[in-house]
N, C-alpha and C positions, 0 to 999 in steps of 0.2 A: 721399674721403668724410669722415675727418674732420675735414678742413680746412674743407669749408663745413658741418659740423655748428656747430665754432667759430665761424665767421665769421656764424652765425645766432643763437649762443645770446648773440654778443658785443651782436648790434642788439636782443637782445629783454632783454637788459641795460639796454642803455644807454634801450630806451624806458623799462623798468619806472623807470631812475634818474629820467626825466626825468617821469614821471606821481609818482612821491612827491615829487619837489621842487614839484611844483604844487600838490598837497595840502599839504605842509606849509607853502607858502607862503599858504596859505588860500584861494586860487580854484579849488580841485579841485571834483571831484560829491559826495567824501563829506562837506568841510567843507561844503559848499551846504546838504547836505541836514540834515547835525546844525543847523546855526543853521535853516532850516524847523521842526525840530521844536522846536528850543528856543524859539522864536518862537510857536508854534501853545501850549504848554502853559504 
């Protein structure tokens, strides 16, 4: 049991690492949406 507790929190890891290098690479949904708004105002 707690060997695929690991082996699950390792992949929800590695996704969250890989969803903030997308953001901070600027093509994420939050950058999208700050420059929409910066854009609209």
């Amino acid at each position: 049991m707690k060997f695929e507790l690991n082996q699950k929190n390792k992949r929800l890891l590695f996704i969250i690492g890989i969803v903030v290098l997308i953001e901070l690479s600027g093509y994420g949904f939050f950058a999208s949406l700050f420059r929409l708004i910066g854009s609209v105002s």
